[in-house]
C-alpha positions in Angstrom: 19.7 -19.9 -22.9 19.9 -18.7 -26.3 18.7 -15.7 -27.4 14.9 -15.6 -28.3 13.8 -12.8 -30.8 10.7 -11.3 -29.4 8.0 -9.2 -31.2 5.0 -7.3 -29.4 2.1 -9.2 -28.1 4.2 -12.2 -28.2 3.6 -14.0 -24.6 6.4 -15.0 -22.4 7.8 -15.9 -19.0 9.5 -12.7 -17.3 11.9 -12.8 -14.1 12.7 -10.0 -12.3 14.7 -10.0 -9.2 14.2 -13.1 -6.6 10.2 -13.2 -7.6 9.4 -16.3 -9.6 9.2 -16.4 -13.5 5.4 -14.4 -14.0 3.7 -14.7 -17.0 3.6 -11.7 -19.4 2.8 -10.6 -22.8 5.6 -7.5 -24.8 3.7 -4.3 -25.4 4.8 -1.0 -26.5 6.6 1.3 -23.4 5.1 4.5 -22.8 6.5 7.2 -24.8 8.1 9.2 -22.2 10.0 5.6 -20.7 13.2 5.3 -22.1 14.9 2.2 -22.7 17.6 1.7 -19.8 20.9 2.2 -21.4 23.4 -1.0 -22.3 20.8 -2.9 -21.6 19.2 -5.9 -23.6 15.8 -5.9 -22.6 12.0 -5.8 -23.5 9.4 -3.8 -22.1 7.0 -6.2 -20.2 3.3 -6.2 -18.7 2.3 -8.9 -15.9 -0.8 -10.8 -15.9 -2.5 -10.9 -13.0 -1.2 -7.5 -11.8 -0.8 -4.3 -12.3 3.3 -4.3 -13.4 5.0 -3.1 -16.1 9.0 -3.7 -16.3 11.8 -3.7 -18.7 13.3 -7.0 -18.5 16.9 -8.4 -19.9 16.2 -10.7 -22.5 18.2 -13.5 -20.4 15.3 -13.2 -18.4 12.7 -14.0 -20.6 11.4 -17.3 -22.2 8.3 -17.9 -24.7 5.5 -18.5 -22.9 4.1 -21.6 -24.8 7.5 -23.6 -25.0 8.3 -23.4 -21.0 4.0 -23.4 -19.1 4.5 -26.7 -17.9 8.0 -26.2 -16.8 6.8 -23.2 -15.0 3.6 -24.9 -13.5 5.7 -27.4 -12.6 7.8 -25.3 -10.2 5.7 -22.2 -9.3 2.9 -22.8 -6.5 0.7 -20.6 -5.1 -3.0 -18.8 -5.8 -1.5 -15.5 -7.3 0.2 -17.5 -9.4 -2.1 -19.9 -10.7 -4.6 -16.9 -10.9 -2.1 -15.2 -13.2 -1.9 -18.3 -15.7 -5.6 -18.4 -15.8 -5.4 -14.8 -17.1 -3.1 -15.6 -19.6 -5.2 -18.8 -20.7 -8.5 -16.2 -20.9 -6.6 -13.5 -22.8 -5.8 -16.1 -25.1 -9.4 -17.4 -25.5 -10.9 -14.3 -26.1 -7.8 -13.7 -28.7 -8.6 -16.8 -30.4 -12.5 -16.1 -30.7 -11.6 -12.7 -32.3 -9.6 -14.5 -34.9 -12.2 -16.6 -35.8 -14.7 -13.8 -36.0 -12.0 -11.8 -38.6 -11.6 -15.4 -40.5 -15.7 -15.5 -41.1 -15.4 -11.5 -42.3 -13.7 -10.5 -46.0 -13.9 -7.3 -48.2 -16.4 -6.3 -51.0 -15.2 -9.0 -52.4 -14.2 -11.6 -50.5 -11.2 -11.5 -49.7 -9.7 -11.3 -46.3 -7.7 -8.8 -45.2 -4.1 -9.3 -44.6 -2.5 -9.0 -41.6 -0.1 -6.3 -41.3 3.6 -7.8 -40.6 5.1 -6.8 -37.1 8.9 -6.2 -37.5 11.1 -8.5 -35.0 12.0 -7.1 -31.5 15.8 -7.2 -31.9 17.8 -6.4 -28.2 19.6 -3.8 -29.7 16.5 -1.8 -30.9 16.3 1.5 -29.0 13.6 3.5 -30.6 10.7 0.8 -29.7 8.0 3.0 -30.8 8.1 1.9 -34.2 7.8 -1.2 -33.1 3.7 -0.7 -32.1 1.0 -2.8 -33.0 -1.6 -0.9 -34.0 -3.9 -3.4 -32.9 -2.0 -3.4 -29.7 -3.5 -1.0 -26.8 -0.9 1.5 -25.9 0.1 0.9 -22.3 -1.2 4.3 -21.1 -4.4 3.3 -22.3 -4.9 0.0 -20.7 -7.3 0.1 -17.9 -5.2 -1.5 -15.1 -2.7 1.3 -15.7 -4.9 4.3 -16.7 -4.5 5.4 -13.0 -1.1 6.0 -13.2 0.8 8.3 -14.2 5.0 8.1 -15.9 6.8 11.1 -13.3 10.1 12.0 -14.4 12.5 14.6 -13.2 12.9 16.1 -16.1 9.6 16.4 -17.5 7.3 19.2 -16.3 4.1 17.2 -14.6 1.3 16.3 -17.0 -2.8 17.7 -16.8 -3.8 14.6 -15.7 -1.9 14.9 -12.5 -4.5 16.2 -9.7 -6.6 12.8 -11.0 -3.5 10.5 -11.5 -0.9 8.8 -9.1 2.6 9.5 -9.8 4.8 7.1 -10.2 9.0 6.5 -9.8 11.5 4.8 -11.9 13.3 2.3 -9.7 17.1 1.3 -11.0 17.2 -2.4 -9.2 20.1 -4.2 -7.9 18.9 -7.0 -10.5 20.0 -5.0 -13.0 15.9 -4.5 -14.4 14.3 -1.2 -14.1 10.6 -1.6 -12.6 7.9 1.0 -12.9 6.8 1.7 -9.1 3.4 3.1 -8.0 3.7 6.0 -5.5 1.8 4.2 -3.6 3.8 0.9 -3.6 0.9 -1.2 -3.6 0.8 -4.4 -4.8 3.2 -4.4 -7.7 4.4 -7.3 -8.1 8.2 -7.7 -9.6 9.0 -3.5 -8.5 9.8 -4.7 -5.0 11.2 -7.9 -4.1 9.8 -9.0 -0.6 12.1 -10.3 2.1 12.5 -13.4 2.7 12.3 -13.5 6.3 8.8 -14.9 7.9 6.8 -12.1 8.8 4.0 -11.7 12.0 1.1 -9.4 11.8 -1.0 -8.9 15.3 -4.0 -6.7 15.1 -7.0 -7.2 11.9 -8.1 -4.0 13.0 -9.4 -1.1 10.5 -5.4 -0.1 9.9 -4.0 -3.4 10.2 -6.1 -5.1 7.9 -5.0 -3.2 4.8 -1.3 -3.3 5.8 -1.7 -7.1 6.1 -3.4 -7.4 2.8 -0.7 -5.5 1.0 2.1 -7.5 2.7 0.2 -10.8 1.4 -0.1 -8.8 -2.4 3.4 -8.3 -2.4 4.4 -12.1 -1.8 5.7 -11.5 2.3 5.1 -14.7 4.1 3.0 -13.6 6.8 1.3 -15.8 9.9 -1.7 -13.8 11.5 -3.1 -13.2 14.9 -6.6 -11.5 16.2 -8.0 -11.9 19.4 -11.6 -12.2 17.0 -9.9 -15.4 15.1 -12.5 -15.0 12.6 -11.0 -11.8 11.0 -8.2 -13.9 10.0 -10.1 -16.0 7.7 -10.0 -13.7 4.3 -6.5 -13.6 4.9 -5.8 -17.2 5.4 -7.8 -17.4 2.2 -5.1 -15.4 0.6 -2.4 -17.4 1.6 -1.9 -16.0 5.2 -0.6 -19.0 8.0 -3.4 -18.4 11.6 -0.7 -18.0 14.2 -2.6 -19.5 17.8 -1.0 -16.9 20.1 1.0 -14.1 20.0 3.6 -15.4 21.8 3.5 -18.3 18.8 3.4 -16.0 16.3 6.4 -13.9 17.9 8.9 -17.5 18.1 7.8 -19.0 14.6 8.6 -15.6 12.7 11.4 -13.6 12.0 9.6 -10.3 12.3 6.7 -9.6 14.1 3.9 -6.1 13.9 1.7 -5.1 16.2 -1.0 -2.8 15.6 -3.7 -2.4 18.0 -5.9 0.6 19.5 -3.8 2.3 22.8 -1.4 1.6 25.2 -3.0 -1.4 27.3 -4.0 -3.0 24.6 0.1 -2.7 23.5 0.9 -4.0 26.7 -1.2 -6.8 26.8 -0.1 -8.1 24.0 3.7 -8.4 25.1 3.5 -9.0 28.5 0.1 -11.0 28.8 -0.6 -14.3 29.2 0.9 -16.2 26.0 2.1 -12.8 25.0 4.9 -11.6 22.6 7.5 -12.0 25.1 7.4 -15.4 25.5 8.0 -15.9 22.1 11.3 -13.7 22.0 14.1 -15.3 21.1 18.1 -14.0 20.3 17.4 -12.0 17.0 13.7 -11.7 16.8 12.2 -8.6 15.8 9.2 -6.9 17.4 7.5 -4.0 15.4 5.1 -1.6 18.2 2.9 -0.1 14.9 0.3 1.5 17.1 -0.3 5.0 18.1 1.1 4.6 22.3 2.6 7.1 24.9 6.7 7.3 24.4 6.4 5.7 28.1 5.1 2.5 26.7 7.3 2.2 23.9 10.3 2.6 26.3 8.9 -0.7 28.4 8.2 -2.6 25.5 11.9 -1.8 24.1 13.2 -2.5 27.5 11.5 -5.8 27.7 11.8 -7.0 24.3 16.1 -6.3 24.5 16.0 -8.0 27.8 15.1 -11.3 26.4 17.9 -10.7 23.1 14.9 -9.4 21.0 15.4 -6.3 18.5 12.8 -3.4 18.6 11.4 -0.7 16.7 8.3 1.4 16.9 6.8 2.1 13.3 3.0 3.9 14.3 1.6 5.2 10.3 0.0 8.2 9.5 -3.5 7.5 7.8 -6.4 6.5 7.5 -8.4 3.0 6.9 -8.8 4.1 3.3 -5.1 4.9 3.2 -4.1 1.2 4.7 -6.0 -0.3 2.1 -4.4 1.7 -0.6 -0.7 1.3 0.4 -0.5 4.8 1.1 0.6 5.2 4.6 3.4 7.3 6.1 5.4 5.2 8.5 7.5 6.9 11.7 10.1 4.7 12.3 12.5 4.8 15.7 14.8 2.2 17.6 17.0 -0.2 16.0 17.7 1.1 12.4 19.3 -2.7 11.1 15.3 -3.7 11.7 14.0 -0.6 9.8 16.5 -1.7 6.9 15.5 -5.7 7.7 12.1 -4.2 6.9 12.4 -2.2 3.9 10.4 -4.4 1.5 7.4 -4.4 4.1 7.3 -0.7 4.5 7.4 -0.3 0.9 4.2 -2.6 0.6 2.2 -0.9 3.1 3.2 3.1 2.6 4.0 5.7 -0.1 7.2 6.4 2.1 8.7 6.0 5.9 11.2 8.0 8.3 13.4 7.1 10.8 13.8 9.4 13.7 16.4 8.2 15.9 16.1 6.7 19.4 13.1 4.6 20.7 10.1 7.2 21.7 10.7 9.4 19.2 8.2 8.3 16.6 5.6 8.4 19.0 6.1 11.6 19.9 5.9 12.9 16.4 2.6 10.8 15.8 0.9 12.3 18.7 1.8 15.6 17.7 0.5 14.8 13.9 -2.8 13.5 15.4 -3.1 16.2 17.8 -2.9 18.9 14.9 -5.7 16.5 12.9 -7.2 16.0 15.5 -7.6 19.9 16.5 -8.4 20.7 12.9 -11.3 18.1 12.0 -12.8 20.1 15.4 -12.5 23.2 14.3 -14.1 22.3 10.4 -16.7 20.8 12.4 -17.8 24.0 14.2 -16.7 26.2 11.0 -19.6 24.2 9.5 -21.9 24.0 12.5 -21.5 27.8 12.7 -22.5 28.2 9.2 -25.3 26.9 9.9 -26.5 28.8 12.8 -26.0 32.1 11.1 -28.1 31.0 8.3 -25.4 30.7 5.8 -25.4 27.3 3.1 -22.8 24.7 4.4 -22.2 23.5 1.4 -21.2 27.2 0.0 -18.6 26.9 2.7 -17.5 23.8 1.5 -17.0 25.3 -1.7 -15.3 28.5 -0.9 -12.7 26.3 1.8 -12.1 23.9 -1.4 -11.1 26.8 -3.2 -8.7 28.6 -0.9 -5.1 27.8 0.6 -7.1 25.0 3.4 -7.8 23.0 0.1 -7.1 18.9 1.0 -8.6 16.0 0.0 -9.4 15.6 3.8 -11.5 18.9 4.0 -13.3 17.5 1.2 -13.9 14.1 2.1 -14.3 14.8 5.6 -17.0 17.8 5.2 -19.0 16.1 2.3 -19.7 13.1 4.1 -20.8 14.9 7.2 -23.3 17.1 4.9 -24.2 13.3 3.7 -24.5 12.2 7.4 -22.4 9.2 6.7 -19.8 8.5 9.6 -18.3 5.1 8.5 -15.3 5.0 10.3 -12.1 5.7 8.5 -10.3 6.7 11.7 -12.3 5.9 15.1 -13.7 9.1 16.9 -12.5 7.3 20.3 -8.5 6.3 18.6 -8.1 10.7 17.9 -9.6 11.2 21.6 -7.0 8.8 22.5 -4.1 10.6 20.4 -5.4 14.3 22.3 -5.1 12.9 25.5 -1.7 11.4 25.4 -0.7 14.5 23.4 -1.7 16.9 26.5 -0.1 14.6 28.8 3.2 15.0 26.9 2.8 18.4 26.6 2.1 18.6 30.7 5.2 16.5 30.8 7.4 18.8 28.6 5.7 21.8 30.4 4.2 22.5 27.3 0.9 24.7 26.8 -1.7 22.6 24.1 -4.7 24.9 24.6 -6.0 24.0 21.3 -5.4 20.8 22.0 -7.4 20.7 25.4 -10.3 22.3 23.7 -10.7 19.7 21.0 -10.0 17.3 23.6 -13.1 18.3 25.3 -15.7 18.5 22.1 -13.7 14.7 21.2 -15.3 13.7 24.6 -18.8 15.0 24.3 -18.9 13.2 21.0 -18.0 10.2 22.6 -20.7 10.9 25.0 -23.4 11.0 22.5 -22.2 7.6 21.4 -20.3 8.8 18.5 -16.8 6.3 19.9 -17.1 3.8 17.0 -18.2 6.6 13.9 -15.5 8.2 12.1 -13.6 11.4 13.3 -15.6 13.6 11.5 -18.9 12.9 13.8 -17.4 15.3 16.3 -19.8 17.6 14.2 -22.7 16.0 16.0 -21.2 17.5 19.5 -21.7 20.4 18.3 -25.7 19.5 17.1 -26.5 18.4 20.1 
């Protein structure tokens, strides 16, 4: 097409990568964001998300000339909700022009607009380019929460209250600002397009399948409570009927559910995963399970021509939601890579550890250690407490110490609030200690610490505490 001179504010149609054209408006890059190098492009923020990108001029068309065009051929909710952004924006913009129009000087005369010099592609100092009537991008409130991180720049003040973020050099030749947190972005990664399966709504899985469905995955759900799929089938989800369903209409199928059984079930029950397992297929075992289990499920899921690999996360519910989960990866490493675009959507980063069994090794031992810690905060404060000493003085003194984590914070401030809304079920870490020891009896291991946790984890459960948070093992140790 030929080439379209471009100014800032000026509205437009960006393409990045295989996502459709997205409508966008040219603003000013942040200061410390340097144009990519030979590269024609404007600096670009999506409506409708949170995205910023440079984009080649080849990719861009006015906005105005090519909407019906773009209508025309682009379907979907996100989509339409992103032209009705852009349709807003230019309402309000219109109604403060007309307010300006009805305002002069003393006397009476209007006062000129000041002339915006054209956006050539060879421009490489953009900053004098600013609008002053144009919000900096650092300033606008979908991206005050981030934070530019560059190798070469010492980290900024607003860092303990900011999420970093990456630079990401594409294969599409565009260079896309990334969240840490990969959530959401739309344009910054470019979802596979292989059909993806989700089984599990639980307090994990529902976050992970909301950030699939952000980041434009095709994804087909399955709950055994169907009506947990229904906010997601509102946002664009397909309701698989049966596992095994879900397993032979997708290309890629997760599982996350709450222990071993509940794995099993799920594959080898009736209308299970396996009988949806075709040549190729991919099965994803997301939950926290014994190595034992993942070994059968491998077994079973090869058997039938099927490729496997165990992914359990690291986090919490809160974490899920926010794309900030630390996936273990193990067993077929071409699925890991088939799966890149997904783990990026639903975690800040991932691992892979080798064989089958061996990411579920290392999450028991991660959950054993959290597990063994929120116990031992728990009677750190309970102790307090019984020697007369303020439990929120404690609080203070751990927060300022080398123990200092957002977890100790969280954790021990909600507890002095008494609110135990789950964020990781009391009954899943019980779970998590348990298989631990067992592996440790297995490896002829000692987990003293372990054991001991293991048994305040159960008196908790006792008192009814299965379904609260983690953190209400405190109330073992009140009772």
């Amino acid at each position: 097409m030929a080439t379209v001179h471009l100014r800032i504010g000026d509205l437009v149609w960006g393409k990045l990568g295989r996502y459709p054209p997205w409508p966008g408006k040219v603003v000013s890059p942040p200061k410390d964001l340097k144009k990519p190098r030979g590269k024609k492009c404007h600096f670009v923020k999506f409506f409708g998300t949170e995205d910023h990108a440079w984009i080649k001029v080849e990719q861009l068309k006015p906005y105005h000339a090519h909407k019906e065009e773009m209508i025309k051929i682009n379907k979907g909710k996100r989509f339409q909700q992103a032209v009705d952004a852009v349709e807003d924006f230019l309402k309000k913009a219109k109604g403060k022009e007309q307010n300006l129009d009805g305002k002069g000087d003393s006397k009476g005369k209007k006062t000129p607009n000041k002339p915006l010099k054209i956006l050539e592609e060879d421009d490489e100092d953009l900053s004098a380019l600013k609008d002053p009537s144009e919000k900096p991008v650092k300033d606008d409130p979908h991206f005050h929460h981030f934070l530019l991180s560059q190798s070469e720049k010492p980290a900024s003040s607003m860092e303990p209250i900011s999420k970093r973020l990456k630079i990401i050099e594409e294969d599409t030749g565009s260079t896309s600002i990334q969240a840490a947190d990969s959530t959401a972005i739309n344009g910054s990664i470019t979802p596979t397009d292989k059909r993806i399966g989700f089984l599990g709504l639980g307090l994990m899985g529902s976050g992970i399948v909301s950030n699939l469905l952000k980041m434009g995955h095709v994804v087909t759900v399955w709950n055994r409570t169907v009506e947990k799929c229904d906010l997601f089938i509102q946002e664009g989800a397909r309701l698989g009927r049966t596992p095994a369903e879900v397993a032979s209409t997708c290309d890629i199928t997760f599982s996350c559910v709450s222990d071993p059984k509940a794995a099993r079930d799920l594959v080898l029950g009736p209308s299970g995963v396996l009988q949806g397992i075709r040549p190729g297929k991919c099965y994803i075992e997301m939950s926290t399970v014994d190595p034992e289990t993942i070994t059968e499920l491998s077994q079973v899921i090869t058997s039938r021509g099927g490729r496997f690999l165990e992914a359990p996360v690291a986090g919490s519910q809160q974490l899920s939601n926010d794309g900030m989960l630390v996936i273990l990866a193990a067993g077929d490493r071409t699925v890991y890579e088939d799966c890149s675009s997904c783990f990026q959507a639903m975690g800040k980063t991932s691992f892979f550890l080798g064989e089958a069994g061996n990411a579920a090794r290392m999450m028991l031992i991660l959950n054993m250690v959290q597990g063994s810690f929120m116990a031992t905060i728990a009677e750190g404060l309970t102790l307090a407490q019984a020697t007369g000493q303020s439990q929120q003085t404690f609080l203070d003194i751990l927060c300022q110490g080398q123990m200092a984590s957002t977890f100790v914070d969280q954790k021990c401030q909600n507890i002095l609030q008494g609110n135990f809304k789950p964020d990781y079920y009391l009954k899943h870490i019980q779970k998590d200690l348990r298989l631990a020891i067992s592996m440790g009896d297995m490896a002829n291991h000692p987990t003293p610490m372990a054991a001991a946790a293991n048994e305040v984890y159960k008196r908790a459960k006792a008192l009814d505490q299965s379904d609260n948070d983690i953190s209400a093992v405190y109330r073992a140790y009140i009772h």
